[in-house]
MOPAC internal coordinates of N, CA, C and O (Angstrom, degrees):
PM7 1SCF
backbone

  N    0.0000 0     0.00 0     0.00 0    0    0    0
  C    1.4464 1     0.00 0     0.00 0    1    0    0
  C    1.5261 1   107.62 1     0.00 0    2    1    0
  O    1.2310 1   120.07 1   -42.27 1    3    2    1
  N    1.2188 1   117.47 1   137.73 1    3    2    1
  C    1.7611 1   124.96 1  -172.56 1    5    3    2
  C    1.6159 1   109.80 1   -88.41 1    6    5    3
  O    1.2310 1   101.80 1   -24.93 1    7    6    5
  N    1.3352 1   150.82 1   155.07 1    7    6    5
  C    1.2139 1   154.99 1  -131.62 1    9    7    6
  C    1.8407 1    76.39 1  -101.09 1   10    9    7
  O    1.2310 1   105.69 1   126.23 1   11   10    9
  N    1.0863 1   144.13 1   -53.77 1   11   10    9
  C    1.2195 1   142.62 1  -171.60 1   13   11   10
  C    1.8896 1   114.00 1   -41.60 1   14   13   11
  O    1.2310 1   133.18 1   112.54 1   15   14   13
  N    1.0849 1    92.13 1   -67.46 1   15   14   13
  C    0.8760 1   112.39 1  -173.45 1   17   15   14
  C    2.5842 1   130.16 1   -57.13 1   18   17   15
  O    1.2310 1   149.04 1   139.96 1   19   18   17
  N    1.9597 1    61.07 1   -40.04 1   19   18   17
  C    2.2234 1    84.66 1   156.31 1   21   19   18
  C    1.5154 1   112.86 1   -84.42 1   22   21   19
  O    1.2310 1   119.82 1   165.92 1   23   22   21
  N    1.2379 1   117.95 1   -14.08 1   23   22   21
  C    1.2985 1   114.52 1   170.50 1   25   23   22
  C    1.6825 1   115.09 1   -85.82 1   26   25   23
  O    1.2310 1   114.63 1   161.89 1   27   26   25
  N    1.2329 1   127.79 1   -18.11 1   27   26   25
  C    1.1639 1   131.26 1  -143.52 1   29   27   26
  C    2.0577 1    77.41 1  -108.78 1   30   29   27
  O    1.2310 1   128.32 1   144.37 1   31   30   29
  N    1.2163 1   101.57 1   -35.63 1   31   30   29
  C    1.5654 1   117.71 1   178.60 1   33   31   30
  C    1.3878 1   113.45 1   -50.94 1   34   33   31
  O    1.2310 1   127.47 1   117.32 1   35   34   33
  N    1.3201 1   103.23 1   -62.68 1   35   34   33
  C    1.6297 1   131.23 1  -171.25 1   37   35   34
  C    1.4856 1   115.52 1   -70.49 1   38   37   35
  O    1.2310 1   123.09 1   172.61 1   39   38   37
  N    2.1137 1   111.68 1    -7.39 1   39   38   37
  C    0.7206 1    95.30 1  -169.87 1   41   39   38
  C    1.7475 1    97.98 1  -102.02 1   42   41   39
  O    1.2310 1   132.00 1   153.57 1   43   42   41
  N    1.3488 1    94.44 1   -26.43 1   43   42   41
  C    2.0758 1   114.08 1  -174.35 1   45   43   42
  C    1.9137 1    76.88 1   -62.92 1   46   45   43
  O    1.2310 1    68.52 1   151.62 1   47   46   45
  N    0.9938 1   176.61 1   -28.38 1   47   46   45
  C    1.0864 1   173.44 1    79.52 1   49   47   46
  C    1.3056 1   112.02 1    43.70 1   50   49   47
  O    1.2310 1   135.30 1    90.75 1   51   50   49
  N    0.9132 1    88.00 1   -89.25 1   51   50   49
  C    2.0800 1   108.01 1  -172.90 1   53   51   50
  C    1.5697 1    94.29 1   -43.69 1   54   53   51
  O    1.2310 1   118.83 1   110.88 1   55   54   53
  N    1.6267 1   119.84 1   -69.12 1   55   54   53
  C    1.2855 1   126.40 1   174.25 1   57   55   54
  C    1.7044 1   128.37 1   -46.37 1   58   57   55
  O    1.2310 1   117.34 1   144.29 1   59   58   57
  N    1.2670 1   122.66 1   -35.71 1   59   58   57
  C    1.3798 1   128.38 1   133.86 1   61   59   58
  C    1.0375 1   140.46 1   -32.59 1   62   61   59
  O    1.2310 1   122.28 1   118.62 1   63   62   61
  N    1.3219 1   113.24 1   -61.38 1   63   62   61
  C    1.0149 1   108.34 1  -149.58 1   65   63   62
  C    1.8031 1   124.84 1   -79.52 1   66   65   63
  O    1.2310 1   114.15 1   172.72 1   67   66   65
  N    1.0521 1   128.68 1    -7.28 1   67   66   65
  C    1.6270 1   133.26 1   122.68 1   69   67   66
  C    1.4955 1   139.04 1    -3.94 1   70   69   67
  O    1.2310 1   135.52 1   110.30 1   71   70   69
  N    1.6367 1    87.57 1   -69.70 1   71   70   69
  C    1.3125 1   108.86 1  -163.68 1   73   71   70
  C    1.9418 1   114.99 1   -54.99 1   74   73   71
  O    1.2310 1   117.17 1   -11.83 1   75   74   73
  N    1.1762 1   122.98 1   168.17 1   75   74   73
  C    1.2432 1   102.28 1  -172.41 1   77   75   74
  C    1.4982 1    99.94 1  -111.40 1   78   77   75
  O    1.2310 1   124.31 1  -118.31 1   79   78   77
  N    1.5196 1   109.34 1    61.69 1   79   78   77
  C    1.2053 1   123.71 1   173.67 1   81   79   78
  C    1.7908 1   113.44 1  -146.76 1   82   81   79
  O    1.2310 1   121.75 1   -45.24 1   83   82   81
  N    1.3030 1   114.26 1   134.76 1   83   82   81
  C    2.0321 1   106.49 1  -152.39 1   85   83   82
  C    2.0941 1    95.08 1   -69.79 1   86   85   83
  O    1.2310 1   130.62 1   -52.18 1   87   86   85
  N    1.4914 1    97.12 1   127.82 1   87   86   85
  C    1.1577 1   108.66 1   159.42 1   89   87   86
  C    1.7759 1   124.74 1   -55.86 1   90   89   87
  O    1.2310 1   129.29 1   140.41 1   91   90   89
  N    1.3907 1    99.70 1   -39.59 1   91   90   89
  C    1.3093 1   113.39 1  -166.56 1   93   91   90
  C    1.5560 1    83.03 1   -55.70 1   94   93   91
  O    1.2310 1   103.08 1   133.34 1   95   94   93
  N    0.9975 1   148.66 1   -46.66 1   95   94   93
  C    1.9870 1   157.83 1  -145.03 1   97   95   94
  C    1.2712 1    86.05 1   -78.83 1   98   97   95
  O    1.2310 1   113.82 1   128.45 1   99   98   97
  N    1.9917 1   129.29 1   -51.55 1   99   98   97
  C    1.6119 1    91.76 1  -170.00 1  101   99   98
  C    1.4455 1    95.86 1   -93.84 1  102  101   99
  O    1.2310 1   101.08 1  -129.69 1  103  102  101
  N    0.8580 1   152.02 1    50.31 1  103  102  101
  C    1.1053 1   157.61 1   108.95 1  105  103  102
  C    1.7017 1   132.15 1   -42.28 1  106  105  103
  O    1.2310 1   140.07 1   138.13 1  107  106  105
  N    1.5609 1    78.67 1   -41.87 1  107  106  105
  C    1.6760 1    77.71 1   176.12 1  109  107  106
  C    1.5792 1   117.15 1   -99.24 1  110  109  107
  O    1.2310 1   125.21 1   161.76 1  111  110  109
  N    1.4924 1   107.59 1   -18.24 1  111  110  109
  C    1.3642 1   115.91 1   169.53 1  113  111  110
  C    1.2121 1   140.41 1   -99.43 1  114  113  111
  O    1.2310 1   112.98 1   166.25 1  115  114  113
  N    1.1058 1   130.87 1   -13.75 1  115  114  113
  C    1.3623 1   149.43 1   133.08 1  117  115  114
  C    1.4534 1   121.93 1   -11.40 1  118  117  115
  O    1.2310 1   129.52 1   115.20 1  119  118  117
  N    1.5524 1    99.25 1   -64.80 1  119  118  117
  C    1.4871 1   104.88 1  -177.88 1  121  119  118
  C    1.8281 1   105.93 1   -69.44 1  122  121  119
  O    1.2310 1   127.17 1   148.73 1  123  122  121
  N    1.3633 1   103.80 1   -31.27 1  123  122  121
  C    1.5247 1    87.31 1   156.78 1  125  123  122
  C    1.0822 1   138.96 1   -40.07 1  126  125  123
  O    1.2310 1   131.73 1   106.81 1  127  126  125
  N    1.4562 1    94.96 1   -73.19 1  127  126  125
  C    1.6534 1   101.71 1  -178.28 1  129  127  126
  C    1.6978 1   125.54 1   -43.72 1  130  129  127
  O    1.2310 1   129.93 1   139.25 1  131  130  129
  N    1.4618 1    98.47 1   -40.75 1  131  130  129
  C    1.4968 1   106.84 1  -177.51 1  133  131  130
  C    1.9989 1   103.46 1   -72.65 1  134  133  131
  O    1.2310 1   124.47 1  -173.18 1  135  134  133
  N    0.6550 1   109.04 1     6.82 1  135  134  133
  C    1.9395 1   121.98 1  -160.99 1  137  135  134
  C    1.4641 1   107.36 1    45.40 1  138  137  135
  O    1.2310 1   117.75 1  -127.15 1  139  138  137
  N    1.4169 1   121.89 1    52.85 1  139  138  137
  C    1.5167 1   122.98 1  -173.69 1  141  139  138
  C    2.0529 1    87.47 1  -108.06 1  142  141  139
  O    1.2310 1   136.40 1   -32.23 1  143  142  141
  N    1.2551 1    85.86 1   147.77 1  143  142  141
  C    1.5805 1   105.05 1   176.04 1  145  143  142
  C    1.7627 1   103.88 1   -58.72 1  146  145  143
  O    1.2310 1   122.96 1   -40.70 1  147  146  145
  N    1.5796 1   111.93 1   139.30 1  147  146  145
  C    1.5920 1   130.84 1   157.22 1  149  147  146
  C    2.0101 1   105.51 1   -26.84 1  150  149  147
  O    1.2310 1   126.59 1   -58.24 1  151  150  149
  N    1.3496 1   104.93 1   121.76 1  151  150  149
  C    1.7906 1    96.34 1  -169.13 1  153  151  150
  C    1.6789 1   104.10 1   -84.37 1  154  153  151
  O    1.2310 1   125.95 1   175.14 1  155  154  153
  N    1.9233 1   106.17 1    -4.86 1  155  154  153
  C    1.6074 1    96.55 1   164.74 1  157  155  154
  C    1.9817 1    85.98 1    93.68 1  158  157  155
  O    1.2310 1   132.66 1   -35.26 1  159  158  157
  N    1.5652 1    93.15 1   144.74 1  159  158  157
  C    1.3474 1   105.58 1   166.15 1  161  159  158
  C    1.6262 1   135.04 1   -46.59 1  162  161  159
  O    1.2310 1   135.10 1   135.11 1  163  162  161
  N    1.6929 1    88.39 1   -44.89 1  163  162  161
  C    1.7298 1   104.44 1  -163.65 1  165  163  162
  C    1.6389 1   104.90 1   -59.37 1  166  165  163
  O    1.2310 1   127.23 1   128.33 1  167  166  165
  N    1.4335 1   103.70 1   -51.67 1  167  166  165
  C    1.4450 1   132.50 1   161.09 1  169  167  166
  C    1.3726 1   128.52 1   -30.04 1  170  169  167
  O    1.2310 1   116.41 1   127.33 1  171  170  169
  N    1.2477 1   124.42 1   -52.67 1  171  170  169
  C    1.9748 1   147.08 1   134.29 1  173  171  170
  C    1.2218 1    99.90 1   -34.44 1  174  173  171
  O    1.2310 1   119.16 1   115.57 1  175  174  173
  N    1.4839 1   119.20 1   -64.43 1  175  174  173
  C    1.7344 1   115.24 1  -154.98 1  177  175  174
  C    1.5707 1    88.40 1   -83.62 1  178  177  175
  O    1.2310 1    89.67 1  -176.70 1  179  178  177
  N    0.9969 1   167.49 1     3.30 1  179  178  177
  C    1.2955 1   146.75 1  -162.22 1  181  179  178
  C    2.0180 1   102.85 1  -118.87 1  182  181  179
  O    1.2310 1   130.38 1   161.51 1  183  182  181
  N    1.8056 1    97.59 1   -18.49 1  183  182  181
  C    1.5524 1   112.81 1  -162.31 1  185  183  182
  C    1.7766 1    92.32 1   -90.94 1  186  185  183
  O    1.2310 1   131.84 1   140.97 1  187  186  185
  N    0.9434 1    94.75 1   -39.03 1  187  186  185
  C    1.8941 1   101.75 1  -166.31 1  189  187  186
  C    1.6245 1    94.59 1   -80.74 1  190  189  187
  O    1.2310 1   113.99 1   143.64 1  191  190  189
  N    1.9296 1   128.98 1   -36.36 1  191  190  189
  C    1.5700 1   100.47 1   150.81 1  193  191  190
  C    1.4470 1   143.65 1   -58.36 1  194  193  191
  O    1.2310 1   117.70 1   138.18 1  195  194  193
  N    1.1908 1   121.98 1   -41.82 1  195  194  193
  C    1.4117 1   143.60 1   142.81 1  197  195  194
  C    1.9615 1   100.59 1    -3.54 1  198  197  195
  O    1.2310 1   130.22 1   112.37 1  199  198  197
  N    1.5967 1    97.89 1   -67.63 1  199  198  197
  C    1.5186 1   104.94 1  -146.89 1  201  199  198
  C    1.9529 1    86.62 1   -85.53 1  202  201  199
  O    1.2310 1   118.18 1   149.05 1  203  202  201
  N    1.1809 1   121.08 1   -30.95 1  203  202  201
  C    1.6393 1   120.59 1   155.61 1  205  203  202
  C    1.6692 1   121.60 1   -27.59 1  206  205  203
  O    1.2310 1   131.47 1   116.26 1  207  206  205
  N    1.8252 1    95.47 1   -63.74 1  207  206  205
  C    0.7999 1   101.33 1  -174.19 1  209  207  206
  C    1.6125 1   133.00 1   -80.86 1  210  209  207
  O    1.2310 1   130.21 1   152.22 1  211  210  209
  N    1.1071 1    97.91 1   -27.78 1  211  210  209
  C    2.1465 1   108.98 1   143.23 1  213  211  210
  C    0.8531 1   125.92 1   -41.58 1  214  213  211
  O    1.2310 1   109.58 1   143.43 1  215  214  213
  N    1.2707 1   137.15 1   -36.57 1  215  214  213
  C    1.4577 1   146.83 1  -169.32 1  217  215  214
  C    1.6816 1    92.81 1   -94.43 1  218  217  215
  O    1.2310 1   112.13 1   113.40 1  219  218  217
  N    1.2211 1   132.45 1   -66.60 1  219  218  217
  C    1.6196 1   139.05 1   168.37 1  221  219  218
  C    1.2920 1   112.07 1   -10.43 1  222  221  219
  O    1.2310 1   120.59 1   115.97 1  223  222  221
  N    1.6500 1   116.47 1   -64.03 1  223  222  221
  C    1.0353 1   138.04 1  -169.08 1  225  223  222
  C    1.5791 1   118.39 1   -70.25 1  226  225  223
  O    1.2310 1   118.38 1   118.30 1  227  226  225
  N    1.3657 1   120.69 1   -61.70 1  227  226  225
  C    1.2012 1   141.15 1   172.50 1  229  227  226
  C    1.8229 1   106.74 1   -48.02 1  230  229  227
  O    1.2310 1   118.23 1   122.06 1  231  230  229
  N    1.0754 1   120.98 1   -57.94 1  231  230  229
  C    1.6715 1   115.17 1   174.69 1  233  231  230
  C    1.3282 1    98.09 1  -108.56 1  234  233  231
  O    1.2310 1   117.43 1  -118.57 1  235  234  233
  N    1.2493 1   122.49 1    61.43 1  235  234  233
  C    1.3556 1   124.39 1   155.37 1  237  235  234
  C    1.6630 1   115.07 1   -71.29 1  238  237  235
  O    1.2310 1   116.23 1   124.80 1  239  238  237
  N    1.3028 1   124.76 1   -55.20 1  239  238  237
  C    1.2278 1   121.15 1   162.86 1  241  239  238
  C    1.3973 1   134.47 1   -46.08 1  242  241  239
  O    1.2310 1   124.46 1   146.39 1  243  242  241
  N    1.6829 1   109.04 1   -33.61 1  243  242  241
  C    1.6063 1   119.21 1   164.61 1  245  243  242
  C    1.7982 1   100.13 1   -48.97 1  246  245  243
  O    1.2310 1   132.42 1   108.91 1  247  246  245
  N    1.4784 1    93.61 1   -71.09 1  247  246  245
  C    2.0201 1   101.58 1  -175.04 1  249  247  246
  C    1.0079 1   131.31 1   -52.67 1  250  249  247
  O    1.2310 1   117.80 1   164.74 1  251  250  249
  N    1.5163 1   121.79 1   -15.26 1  251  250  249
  C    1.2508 1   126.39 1   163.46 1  253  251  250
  C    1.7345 1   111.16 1   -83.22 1  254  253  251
  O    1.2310 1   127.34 1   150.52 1  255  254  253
  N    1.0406 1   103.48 1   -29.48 1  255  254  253
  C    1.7912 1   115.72 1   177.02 1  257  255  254
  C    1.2937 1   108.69 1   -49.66 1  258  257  255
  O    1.2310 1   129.15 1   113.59 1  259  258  257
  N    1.1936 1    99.97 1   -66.41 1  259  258  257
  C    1.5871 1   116.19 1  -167.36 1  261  259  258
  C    1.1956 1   108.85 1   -71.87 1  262  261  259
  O    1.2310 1   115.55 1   134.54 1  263  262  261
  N    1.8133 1   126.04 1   -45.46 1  263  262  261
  C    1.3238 1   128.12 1   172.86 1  265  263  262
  C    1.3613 1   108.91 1   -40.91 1  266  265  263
  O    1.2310 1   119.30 1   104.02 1  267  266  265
  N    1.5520 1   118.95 1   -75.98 1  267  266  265
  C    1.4749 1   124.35 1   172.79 1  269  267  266
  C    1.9170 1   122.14 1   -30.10 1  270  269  267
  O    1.2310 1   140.05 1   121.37 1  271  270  269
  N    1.0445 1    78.72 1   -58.63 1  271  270  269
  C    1.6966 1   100.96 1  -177.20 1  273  271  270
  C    1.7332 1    85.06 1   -41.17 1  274  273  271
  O    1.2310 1   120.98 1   111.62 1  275  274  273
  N    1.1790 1   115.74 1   -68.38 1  275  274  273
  C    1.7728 1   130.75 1  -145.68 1  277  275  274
  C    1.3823 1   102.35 1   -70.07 1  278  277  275
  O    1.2310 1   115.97 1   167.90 1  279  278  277
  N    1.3039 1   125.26 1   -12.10 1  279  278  277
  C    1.8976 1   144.67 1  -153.33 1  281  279  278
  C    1.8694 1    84.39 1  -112.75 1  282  281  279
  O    1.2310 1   121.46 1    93.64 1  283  282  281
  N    1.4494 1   114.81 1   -86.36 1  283  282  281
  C    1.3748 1   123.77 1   174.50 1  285  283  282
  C    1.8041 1   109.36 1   -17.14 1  286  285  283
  O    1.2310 1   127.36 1   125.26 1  287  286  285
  N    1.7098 1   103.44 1   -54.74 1  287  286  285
  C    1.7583 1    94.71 1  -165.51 1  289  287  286
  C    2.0926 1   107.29 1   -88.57 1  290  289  287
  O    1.2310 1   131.75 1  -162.08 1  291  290  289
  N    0.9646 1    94.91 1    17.92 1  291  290  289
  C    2.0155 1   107.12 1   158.82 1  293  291  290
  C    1.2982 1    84.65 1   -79.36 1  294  293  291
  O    1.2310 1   113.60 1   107.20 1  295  294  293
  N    1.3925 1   129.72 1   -72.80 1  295  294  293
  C    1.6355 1   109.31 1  -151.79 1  297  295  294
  C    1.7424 1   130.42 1   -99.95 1  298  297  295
  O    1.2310 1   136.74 1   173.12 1  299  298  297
  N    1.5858 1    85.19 1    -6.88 1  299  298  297
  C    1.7709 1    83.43 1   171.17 1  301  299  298
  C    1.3945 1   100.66 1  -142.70 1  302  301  299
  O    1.2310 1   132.57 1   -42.42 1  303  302  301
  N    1.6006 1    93.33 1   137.58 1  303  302  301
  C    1.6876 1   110.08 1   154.57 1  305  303  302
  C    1.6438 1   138.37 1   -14.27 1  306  305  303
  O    1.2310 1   139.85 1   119.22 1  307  306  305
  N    1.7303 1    79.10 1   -60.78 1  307  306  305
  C    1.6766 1    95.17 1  -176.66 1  309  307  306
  C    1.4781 1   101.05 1   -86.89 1  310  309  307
  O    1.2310 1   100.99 1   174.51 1  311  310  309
  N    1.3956 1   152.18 1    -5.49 1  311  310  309
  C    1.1969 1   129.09 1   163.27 1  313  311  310
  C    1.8363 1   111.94 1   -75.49 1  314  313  311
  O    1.2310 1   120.85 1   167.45 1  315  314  313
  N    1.2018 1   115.99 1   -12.55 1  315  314  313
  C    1.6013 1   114.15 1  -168.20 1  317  315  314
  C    1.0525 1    92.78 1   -85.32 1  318  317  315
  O    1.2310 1   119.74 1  -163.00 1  319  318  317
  N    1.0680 1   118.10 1    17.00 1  319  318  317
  C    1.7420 1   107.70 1  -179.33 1  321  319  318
  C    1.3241 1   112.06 1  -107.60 1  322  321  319
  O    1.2310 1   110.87 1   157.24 1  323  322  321
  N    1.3993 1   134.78 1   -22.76 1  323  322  321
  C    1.1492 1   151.93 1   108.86 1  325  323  322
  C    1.7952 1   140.37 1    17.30 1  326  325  323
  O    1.2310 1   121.20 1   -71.35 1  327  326  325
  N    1.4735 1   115.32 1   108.65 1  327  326  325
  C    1.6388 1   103.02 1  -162.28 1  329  327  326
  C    1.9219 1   111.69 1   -65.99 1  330  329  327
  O    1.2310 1   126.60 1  -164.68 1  331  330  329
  N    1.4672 1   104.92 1    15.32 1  331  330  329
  C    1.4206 1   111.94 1  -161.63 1  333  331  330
  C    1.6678 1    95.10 1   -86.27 1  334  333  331
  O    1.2310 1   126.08 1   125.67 1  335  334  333
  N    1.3880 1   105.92 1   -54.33 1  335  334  333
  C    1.0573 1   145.60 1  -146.35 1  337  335  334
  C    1.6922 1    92.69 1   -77.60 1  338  337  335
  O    1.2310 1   115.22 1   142.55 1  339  338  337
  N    1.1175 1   126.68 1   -37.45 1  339  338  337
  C    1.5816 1   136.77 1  -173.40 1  341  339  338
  C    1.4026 1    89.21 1   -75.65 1  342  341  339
  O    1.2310 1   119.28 1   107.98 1  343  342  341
  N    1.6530 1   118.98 1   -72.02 1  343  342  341
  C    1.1690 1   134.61 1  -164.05 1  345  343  342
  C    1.5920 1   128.69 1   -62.47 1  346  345  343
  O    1.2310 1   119.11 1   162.18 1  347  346  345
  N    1.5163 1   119.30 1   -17.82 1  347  346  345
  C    0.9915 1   130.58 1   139.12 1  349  347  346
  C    1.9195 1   127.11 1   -68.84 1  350  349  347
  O    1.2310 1   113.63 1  -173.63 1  351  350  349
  N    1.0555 1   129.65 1     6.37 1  351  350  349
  C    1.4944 1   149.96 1   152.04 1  353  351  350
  C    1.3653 1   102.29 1   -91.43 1  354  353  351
  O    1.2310 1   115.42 1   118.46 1  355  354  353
  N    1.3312 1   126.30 1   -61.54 1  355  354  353
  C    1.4502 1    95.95 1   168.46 1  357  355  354
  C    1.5177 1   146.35 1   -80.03 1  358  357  355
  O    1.2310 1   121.17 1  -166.81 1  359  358  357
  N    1.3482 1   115.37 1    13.19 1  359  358  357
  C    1.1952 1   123.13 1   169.68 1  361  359  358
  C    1.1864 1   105.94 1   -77.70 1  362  361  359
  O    1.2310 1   120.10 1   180.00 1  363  362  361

């Protein structure tokens, strides 16, 4: 597969992957349409970490919030009182 063509991939991806419809699907159909060859599993699994790891990064400060927050209200009272502390229960 040519760098053009994983970009054009990575991008029906990024733009997908939201939607409440499976990205991994235009993934697999896409390259149809365009008559470009199947990009192969490894290729999928390496695109859907990528888009993991975007999301990781971007509310990293949320996940550490809430992580902390959710760690803090194990040992004290007054942190469960806290929107961290709720919001780490619902994750």
């Amino acid at each position: 597969m040519d760098l053009l063509r994983a970009v054009v991939l990575g991008l029906i991806q990024g733009l997908t992957e939201f939607l409440p419809i499976s990205s991994s699907a235009h993934l697999a159909i896409f390259p149809k349409l365009f008559g470009w060859d199947d990009p192969g599993a490894a290729f999928t699994a390496v695109i859907q970490i990528g888009t993991e790891l975007a999301v990781l990064i971007y509310f990293w400060r949320d996940i550490w919030t809430i992580a902390t927050g959710w760690l803090r209200g194990l040992v004290s009272a007054q942190a469960r009182q806290e929107h961290a502390w709720t919001m780490g229960w619902f994750v």
